[in-house]
N, C-alpha and C positions, 0 to 999 in steps of 0.2 A: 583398456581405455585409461588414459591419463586423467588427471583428476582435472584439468584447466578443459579436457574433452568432453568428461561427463556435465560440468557448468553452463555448457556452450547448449541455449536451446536448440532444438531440433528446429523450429521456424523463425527463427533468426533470419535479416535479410543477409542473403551473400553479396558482398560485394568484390567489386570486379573492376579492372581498368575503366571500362564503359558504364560504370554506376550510375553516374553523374548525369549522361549524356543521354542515357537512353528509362523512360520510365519504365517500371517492372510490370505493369499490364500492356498488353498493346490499346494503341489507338481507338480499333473496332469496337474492341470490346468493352474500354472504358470508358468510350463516351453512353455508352447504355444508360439511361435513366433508367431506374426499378418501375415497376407496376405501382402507377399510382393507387388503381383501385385495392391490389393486395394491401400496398403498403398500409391503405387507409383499414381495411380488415383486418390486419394484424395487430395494427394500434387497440384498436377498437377490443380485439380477445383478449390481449393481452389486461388492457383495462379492467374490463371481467373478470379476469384470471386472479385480478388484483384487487376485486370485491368490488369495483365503481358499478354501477347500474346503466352501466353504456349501451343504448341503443344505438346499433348498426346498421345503417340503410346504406352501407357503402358497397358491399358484395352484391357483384351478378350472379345470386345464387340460389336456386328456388330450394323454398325451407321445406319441402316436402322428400319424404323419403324416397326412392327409386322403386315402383309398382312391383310390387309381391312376384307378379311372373317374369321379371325381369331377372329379379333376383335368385329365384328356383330356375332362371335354365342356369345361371351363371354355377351357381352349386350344382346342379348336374354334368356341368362342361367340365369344373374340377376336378371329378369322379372320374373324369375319361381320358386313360392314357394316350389316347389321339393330341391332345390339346397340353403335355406336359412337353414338347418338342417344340423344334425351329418350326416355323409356317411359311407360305411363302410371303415375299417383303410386301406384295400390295394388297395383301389382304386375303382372309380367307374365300374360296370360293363362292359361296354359298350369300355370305355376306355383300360381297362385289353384286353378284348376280340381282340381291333385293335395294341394295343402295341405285343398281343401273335402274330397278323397275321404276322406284320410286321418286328419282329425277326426271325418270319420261315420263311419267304422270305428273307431274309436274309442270314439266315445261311442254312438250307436245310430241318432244323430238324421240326418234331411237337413240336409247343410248345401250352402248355394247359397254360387258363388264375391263374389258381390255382401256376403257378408257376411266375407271375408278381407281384412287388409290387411296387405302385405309393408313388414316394418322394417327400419331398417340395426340390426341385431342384436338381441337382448334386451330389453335396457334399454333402446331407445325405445320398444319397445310397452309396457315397464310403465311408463314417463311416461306414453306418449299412453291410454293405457287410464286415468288417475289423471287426466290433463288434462280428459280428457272424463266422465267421471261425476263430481269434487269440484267441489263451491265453497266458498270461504271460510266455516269453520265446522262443519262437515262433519267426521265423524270414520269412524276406519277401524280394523275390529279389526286386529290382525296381532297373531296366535301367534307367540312367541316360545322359541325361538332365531329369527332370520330373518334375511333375506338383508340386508346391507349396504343396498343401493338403494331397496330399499321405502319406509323412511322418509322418505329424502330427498327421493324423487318424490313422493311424500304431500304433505309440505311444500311442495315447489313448485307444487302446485295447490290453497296457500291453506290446503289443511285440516291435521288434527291426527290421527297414529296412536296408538292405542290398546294398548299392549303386553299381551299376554294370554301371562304366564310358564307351560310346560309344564316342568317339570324330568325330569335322570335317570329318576327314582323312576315318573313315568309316563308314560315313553318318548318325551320332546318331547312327545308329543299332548297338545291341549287336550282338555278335554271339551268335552260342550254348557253344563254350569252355571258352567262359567269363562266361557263368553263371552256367558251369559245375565248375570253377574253386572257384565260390561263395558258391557253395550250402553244406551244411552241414548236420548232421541229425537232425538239429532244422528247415531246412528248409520248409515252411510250402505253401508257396503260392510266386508267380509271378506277376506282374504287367504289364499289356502291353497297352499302350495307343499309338493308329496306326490309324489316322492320330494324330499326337504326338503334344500337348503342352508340349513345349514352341519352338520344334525345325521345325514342319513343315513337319518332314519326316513321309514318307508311307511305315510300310514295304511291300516287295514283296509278292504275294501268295507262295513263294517257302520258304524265309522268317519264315514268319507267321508258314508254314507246317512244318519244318525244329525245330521251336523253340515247339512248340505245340507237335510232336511227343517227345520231349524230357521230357516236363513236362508231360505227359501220363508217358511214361519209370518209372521215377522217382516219380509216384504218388502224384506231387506237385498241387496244385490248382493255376488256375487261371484265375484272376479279371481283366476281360478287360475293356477299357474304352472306347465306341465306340461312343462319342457325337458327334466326327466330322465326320462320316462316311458319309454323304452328300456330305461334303469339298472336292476333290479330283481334280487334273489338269497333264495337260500333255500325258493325257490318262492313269493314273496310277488308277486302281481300287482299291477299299477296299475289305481288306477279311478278313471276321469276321474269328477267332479262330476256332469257331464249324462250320466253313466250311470247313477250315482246313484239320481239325482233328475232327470228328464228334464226336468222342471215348471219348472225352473227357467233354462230357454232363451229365455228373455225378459229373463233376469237375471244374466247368468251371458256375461263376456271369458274366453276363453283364450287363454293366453300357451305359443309355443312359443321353439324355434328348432332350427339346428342345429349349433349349438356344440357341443355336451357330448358327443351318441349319435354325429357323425359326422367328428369333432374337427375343427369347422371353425373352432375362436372369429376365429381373425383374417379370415373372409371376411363377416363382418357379416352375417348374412341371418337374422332374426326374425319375427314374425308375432301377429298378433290376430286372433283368431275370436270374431265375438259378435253381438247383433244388428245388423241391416242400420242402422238408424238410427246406432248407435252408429260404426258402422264407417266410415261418410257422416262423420260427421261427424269421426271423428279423419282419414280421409282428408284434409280440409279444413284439418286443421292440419296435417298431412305437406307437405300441397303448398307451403307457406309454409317450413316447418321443415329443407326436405330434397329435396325432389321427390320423388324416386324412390332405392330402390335399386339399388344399381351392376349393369346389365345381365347381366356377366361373371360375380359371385357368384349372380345368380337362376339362370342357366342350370345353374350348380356347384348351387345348393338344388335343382335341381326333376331332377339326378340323382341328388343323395342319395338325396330322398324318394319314388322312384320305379325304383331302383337294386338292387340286389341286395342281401339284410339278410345275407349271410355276412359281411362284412368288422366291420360293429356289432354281432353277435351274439360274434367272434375277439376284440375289445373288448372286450365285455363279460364274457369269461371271464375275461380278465387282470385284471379289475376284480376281479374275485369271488377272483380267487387271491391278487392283493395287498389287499383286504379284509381277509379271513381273518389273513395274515400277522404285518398294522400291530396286529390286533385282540391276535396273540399277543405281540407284541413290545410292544407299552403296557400290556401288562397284568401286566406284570413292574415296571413301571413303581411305586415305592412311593409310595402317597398316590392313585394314579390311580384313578379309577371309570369301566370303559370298557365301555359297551354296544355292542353287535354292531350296528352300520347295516346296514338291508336296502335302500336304493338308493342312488343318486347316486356320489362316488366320496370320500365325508367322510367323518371318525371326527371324534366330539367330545366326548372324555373331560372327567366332573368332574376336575378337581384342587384340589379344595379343600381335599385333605388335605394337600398341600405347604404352600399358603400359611400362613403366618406361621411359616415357618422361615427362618434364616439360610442361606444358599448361598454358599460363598465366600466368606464377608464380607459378603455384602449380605443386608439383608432383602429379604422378597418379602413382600408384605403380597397383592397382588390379580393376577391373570391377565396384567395388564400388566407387572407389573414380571415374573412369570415369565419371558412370553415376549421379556422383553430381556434376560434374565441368560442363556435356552438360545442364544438367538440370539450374543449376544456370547462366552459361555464353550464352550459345546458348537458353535457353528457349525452351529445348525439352526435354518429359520425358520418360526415359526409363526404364527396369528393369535389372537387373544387373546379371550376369549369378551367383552369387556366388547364389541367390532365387531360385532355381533348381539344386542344383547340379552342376552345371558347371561353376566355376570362371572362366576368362578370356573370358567371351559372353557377350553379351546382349542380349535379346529379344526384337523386333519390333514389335508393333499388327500393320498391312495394316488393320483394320477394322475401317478406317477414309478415308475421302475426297479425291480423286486425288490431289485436289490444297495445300490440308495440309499437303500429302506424300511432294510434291516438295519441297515446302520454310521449312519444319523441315529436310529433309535431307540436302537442300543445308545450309542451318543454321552448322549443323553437319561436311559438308565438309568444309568449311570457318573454323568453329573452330579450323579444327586440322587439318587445312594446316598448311606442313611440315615449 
């Protein structure tokens, strides 16, 4: 190697006749915005990392450890040269067969394990579920406030989402004549995530039935998102879609996992349930995509979901105690308009009454500049509603400590006393 060779870094850009003309990412993929909510979590550790005292209510992430038996089958799956090989791509058997139980009890209907396909977490099934129903041109309602991902998988398979704004005033929920008003003849599919990230709301069984016989009517699909279905308070139940409206099991992915009800997020293991055809075929881009999910986490899923529901029901109370809590402590909050969430583990206060006051010195004109004057002045991180679809919110995770709920909201209230 010449010595002008050895100079020359290794990631140096090459350039080429076409430098100029053509950018060095593609399109697709650089129009991707990052995860706001990571991004807002990584600020936030890093902070800490950095000795600040940052409370982070920004991660959807329950601060609770993964249940003792969860953990001891996964360490015995280890142990077992079965589970150190290829699987097959949709999932281990055994797993399939209790994820199909546990959707028909659920929803009412039979479901055959031939129509499950096991993900590396969430958010691949809501790609591969998007992958495989869009084509370019192709549009998708999504209710709004909504989850960060949505869109962007939308978009990568070509098509165009549709925002359908539910405010405050009538509790996140769309109507039906809001997304009667939306739908066009490109319209292809719906989005319904009930118990809802980022806003907390549960629709009604009447709800649910109300919006379901609609997209039946209008042979629209759709892609529920049911991870928080555990989540629920108040006495408010979950109803899945294909309880619903059964009719619509020919038309109708559901999206689980077990992040949230069995705080597994870092063990990857998510899932689609929907028809057989459908499910063939995203299988077929898994196998490409991914193969399989990691042996060791399925054996961890298939004792969650077949495991003892005391440890997610002890969860779940915690939830409901720090619910309550955040709900009193931002409501002290001046300028804040904060409705009571009946699942998931979000609060997502308007603050619109803040915006356009001075803070410190700064103006705050929109939810973004909010949540970097709380973040930088008060040492609390949030997410900003402009990340969902809805400027003038924030999003709260309560999936932290009682004593971290109090001193970051009253941090919060101190800031932006009048």
């Amino acid at each position: 190697m010449t010595t002008d060779d050895a100079s020359t870094p290794m990631t140096s850009p090459q350039t080429s006749p076409h430098s100029e003309e053509r950018p060095r990412i593609s399109q697709r993929v650089g129009a991707i915005e990052p995860s706001a909510t990571l991004a807002v979590d990584a600020t936030a550790k890093a902070l800490k990392a950095a000795g600040r005292p940052v409370i982070g209510f920004g991660a959807g992430e329950p601060d609770f450890p993964t249940p003792s038996h969860i953990v001891d089958a996964a360490v015995e799956a280890a142990q077992d040269p079965r589970n150190h090989r290829y699987s097959a791509t949709a999932g281990l058997p055994e797993l399939k067969q209790a994820l199909a139980a546990s959707v028909a009890a659920t929803t009412g209907l039979e479901i055959d394990p031939a129509q499950v396909l096991v993900t590396n977490g969430g958010k691949q099934a809501v790609f591969q579920a998007f992958a495989t129903l869009l084509d370019p041109g192709d549009e998708v309602l999504l209710p709004a406030p909504y989850w960060t991902t949505y869109p962007e998988a939308i978009r990568q398979a070509g098509a165009t989402e549709v925002p359908v704004l539910a405010g405050v005033d009538q509790g996140y929920v769309p109507t039906v004549e809001q997304l009667e008003a939306a739908r066009t003849e490109r319209t292809r599919a719906l989005v319904l995530c009930s118990p809802s990230n980022p806003t907390g709301a549960v629709l009604t069984p009447e709800q649910v039935a109300a919006i379901g016989r609609w997209a039946l009517e209008h042979g629209i699909w759709v892609v529920t998102d049911e991870i928080y279905q555990s989540l629920t308070y108040d006495g408010m139940p979950f109803t899945s879609v294909l309880k619903a409206v059964p009719e619509l099991a020919g038309t109708t992915v559901v999206l689980g996992g077990v992040a949230k009800s069995f705080a597994m997020t870092g063990w990857r293991v998510g899932w689609m349930v929907g028809p057989a055809d459908v499910i063939k075929a995203a299988s077929n881009l898994q196998s490409h995509l991914t193969s399989h999910v990691n042996n060791i986490a399925q054996r961890a899923a298939l004792a969650a979901v077949t495991g003892p529901t005391g440890p997610v029901e002890e969860m779940r109370e915690a939830f409901d105690r720090r619910r309550r809590l955040i709900v009193e402590k931002l409501s002290q909050v001046e300028g804040f308009t904060v409705p009571t969430p009946t699942g998931a583990f979000y609060v997502f206060p308007d603050v619109s009454g803040v915006l356009g006051r001075e803070i410190r010195g700064r103006a705050v004109t929109t939810s973004t500049d909010l949540a970097t004057v709380i973040l930088e002045e008060a040492e609390v991180a949030a997410v900003p509603g402009e990340a969902f679809g809805a400027p003038g919110h924030l999003r709260f995770s309560y999936a932290l400590n009682d004593d971290d709920i109090v001193e970051g909201i009253d941090r919060v209230i101190a800031l932006l006393a009048p």
